[in-house]
C-alpha positions in Angstrom: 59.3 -6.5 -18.9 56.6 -8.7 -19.5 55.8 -9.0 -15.5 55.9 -5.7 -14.7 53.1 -5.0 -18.2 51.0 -7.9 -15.9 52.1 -5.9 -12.7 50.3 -3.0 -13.8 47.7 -4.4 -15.7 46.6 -6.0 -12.4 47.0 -2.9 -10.3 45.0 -0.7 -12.7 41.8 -3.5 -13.1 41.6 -3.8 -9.0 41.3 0.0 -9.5 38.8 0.6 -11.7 36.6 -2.3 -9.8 37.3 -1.0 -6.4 36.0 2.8 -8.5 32.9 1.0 -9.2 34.1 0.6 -12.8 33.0 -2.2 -14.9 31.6 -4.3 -12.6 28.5 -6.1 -11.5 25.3 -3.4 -11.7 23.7 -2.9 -8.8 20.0 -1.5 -8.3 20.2 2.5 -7.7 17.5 4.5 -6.1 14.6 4.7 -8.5 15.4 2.0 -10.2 11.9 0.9 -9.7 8.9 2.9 -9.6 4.9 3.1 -9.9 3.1 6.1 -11.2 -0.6 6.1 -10.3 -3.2 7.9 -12.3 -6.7 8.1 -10.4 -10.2 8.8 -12.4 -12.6 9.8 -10.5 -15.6 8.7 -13.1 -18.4 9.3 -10.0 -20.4 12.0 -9.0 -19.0 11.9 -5.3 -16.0 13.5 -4.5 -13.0 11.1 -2.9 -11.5 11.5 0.4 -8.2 10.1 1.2 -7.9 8.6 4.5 -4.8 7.4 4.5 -1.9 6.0 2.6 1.2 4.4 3.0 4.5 3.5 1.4 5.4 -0.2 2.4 8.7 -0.5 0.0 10.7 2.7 -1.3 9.7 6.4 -0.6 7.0 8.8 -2.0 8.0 11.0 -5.1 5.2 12.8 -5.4 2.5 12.4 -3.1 -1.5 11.8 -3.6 -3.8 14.7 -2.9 -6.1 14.8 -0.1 -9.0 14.6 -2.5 -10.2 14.3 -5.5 -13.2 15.9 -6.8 -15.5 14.4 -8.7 -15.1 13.5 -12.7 -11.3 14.5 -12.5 -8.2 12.9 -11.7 -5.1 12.7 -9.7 -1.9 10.8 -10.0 1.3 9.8 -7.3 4.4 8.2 -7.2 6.4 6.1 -5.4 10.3 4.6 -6.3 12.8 2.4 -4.9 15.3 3.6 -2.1 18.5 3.5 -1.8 18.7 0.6 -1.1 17.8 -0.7 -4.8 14.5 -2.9 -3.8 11.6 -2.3 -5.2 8.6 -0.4 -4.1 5.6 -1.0 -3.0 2.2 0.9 -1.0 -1.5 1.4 -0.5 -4.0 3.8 -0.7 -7.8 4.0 0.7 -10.7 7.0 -0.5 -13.9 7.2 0.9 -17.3 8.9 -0.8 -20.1 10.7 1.3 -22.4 7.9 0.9 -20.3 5.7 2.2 -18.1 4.0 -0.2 -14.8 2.9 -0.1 -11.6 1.5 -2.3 -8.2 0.7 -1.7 -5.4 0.5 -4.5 -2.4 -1.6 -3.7 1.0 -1.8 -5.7 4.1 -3.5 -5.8 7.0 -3.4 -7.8 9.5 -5.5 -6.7 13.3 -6.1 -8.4 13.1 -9.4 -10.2 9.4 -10.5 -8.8 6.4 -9.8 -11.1 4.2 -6.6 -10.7 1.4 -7.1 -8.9 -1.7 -4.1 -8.7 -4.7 -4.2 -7.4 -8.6 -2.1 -6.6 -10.7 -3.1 -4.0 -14.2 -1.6 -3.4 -17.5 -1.8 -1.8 -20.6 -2.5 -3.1 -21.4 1.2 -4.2 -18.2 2.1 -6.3 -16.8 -0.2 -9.4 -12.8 0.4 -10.5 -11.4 -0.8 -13.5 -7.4 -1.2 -14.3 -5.3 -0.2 -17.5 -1.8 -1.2 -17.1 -0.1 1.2 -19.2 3.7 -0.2 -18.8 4.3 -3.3 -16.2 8.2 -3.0 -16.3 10.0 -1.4 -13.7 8.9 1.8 -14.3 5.1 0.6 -14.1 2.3 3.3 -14.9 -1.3 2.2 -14.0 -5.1 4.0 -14.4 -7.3 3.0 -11.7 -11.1 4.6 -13.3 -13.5 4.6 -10.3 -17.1 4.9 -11.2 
């Protein structure tokens, strides 16, 4: 009696693993994501010209401008694969200047976010959450 309680006992754990039930997690799609918020503090409207997602997919994409003294915000998450994500963006002003934000989320790898911008334009950053769910303010001025 006792084998055949052990038996089954067996047979029913190698079930619920093989079902995906409790096991190891995995990373799911979305796991990780970045939500960008934009400012446009200048009095020149911002013209993307381009962007890119390097890690993960686009949930909701940037516009293609942003007018001036108002904002925009984008997203980006993790595939299915369950890595993290990661991308770039670059605007440019009529009188010629320029930034590029850059993200990256990785799974178990620290955040990293940055602005860089020429001489005419400043940008400052407010982290807002740096966990895997990251939310950043870029102000551009």
């Amino acid at each position: 009696m006792n084998i055949a309680r052990t038996a089954t006992a067996a047979v029913l754990a190698t079930a619920g693993l093989a079902a995906g039930l409790p096991g190891v997690a995995h990373a799911q799609a979305g796991d990780n994501s970045v939500r960008i918020t934009v400012v446009n503090d200048s009095s020149w409207d911002f013209s993307r010209t381009r962007y890119r997602v390097t890690e993960g997919g686009w949930d909701t994409r940037p516009f293609d401008a942003i007018e001036a003294n108002s904002s925009d915000w984008f997203q980006t998450v993790s595939d299915e694969d369950g890595g993290g994500t990661a991308g770039n963006i670059t605007f440019k002003t009529a009188n010629g200047g320029q930034f590029t934000i850059t993200w990256s989320n990785p799974v178990d790898s620290p955040n990293v976010f940055s602005c860089d911008t020429s001489s005419r334009l400043s940008c400052d950053q407010d982290i807002i959450d740096n966990s895997s769910t990251a939310e950043v303010t870029f102000t551009i001025g």
